[in-house]
C-alpha positions, 0 to 999 in steps of 0.5 A: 544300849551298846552297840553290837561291834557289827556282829548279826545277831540272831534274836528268835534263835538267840531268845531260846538259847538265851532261855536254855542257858540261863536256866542251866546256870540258876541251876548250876550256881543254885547247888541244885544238880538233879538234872545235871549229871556228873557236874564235878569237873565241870565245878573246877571249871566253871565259876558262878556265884551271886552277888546281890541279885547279880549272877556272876560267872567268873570264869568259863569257857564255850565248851564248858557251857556246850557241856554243861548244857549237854548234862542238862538233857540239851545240846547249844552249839558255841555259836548258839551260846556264843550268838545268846550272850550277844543278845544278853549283852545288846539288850543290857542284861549281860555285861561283858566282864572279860577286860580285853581291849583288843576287839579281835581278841574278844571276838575270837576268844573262847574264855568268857567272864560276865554278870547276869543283870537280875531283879531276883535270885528266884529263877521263875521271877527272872524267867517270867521278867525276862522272857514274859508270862502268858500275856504278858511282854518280857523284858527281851521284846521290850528292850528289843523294840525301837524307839519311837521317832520323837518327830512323831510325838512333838513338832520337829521345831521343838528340841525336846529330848525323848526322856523329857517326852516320857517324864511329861507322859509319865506326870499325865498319867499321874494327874489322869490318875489321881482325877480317876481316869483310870483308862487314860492314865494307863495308855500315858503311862504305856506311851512313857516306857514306850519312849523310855522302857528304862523310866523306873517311875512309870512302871512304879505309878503303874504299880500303884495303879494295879495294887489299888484295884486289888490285881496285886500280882501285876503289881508285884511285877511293876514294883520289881520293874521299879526296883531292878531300876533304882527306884528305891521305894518300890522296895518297900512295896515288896516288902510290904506285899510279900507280908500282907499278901503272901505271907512271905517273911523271908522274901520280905526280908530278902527285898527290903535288904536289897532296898537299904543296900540301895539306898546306901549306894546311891543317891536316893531322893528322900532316901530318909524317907525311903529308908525309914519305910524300909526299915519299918516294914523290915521290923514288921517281918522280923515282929512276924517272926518273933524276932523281937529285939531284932524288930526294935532295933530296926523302929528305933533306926526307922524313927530317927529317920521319921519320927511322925509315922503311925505304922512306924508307933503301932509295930512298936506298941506290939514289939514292946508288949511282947517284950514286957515293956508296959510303959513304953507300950501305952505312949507307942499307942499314943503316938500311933494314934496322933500320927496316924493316918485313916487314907493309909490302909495299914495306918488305918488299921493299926489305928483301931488296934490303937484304940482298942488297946488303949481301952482295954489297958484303962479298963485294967487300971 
């Protein structure tokens, strides 16, 4: 985490402001004006965009952001918006893009570029990953808290860093898991992101954890943990969620994107495997959609990657039967069911569609 150059940041004020403002600005960039009256001047002025998940804004100033959210119904000061940004940036959610070198000049100047860090372009899934949901902690009062002291975890003789402490809870959790320990597990995987808020595989295995015991909510919000952190899997995970659970393709679709883009742009462990899950489950929103050949295309690629899945052949059977293939729908099902595995609960199902299918076909001939 940056330092705060020494400036006194008010948290409690800054969390409200910080609250205001960026609600305004999802509203400003998203085109979605009914609250905010009379905005055309300040569209010359103000300069937001997306990219990515990432809210840009390229060019504002103070003033521009006092009147916009005076537009809004509310009234932020320069220094309320000015002490909020500060936060944002200590907390490592804003990032400073003005490009001055001269301290001074930073401090004193009333021009502002920066980039809003997201997990989402949904407005509702940045405020409650944010700033918290009902009980539930956000990212503020996480990344606000201190690091525990590692003398208090390990013997002082022990040169153990933190992050090596939080991947050993984490691995704990994972074997307390698997053996069923459901309780101990997660108070080790509490003690991980309590050492390091920032271990991406932690808030994955917690995600696991929760989607396992049906409470899919949470686990959509550990999975989106994950992924805002670079850990590619989580990606298909969502994927895969907002088709089964909520029926979502668009936002399936929208995440598994995000997913190969990271794949592609950083070094992905097993990132074939990764990327052949992603482009799987992506080919299954599209099939949704009756985007057949769109499908294909994306198996086809997924099979080069992993050529011995079972949801990867049972997506294909349906895909190549709606699009009239009959030779290629028989040896799909096949395959489907000599790679197909029962423990896998979408693997398991395709399975049986396997089995009926085949009979059917048979029968037919």
């Amino acid at each position: 985490m940056q330092k705060n150059s020494g400036r006194n940041l008010n948290w409690k004020k800054g969390k409200e402001s910080a609250k205001l403002l960026i609600e305004v600005l999802h509203c400003f960039t998203d085109g979605d004006l009914e609250k905010l009256k009379n905005c055309d001047i300040l569209q010359k002025d103000i300069d937001t965009r997306w990219e990515g998940t990432d809210l840009w804004v390229k060019k504002t100033r103070l003033r521009d952001l006092v009147e916009l959210t005076q537009k809004w119904g509310k009234n932020l000061e320069k220094e309320q918006i000015r002490n909020a940004l500060h936060c944002l940036k200590q907390l490592n959610i804003m990032e400073d893009k003005r490009g001055v070198t001269n301290s001074k000049t930073i401090t004193g100047s009333d021009k502002w570029c920066f980039v809003l860090k997201f997990p989402s372009r949904c407005k509702e899934e940045n405020r409650d990953w944010l700033f918290g949901k009902e009980e539930t902690q956000g990212e503020w009062e996480r990344r606000k808290v201190k690091q525990p002291e590692v003398s208090k975890l390990r013997p002082i003789q022990d040169p153990i860093t933190p992050l090596a402490l939080a991947r050993d809870a984490n691995n704990r959790g994972v074997n307390l898991k698997e053996a069923g320990e459901l309780i101990e597990a997660r108070k080790e995987f509490d003690l991980a992101l309590k050492i390091n808020p920032d271990n991406a595989a932690t808030y994955y295995n917690q995600a696991l954890m929760y989607e396992e015991a049906g409470i899919v909510d949470r686990a959509m919000e550990l999975y989106q943990d994950a992924a805002f952190r670079g850990f590619a899997a989580a990606y298909c995970k969502l994927g895969r969620l907002y088709i089964i659970e909520y029926k979502d393709l668009r936002k399936s679709v929208e995440k598994i994107g995000l997913g190969l883009k990271l794949v592609e742009t950083e070094k992905v462990k097993h990132d074939k495997i990764v990327k052949a899950g992603l482009l799987t489950y992506l080919a299954w929103a599209w099939k949704e959609q009756g985007c057949y050949e769109e499908a294909l295309s994306n198996l086809q690629q997924a099979m080069k990657l992993q050529s011995d899945r079972g949801l990867t052949y049972g997506i294909m059977a349906q895909v190549q039967e709606n699009l009239g293939n009959g030779a290629e729908v028989v040896k799909a099902w096949k395959n489907c069911l000599e790679y197909g595995k029962c423990d896998e609960p979408d693997e398991d199902f395709y399975i049986g569609k396997a089995r009926q299918r085949l009979k059917q076909i048979n029968g037919c001939n």
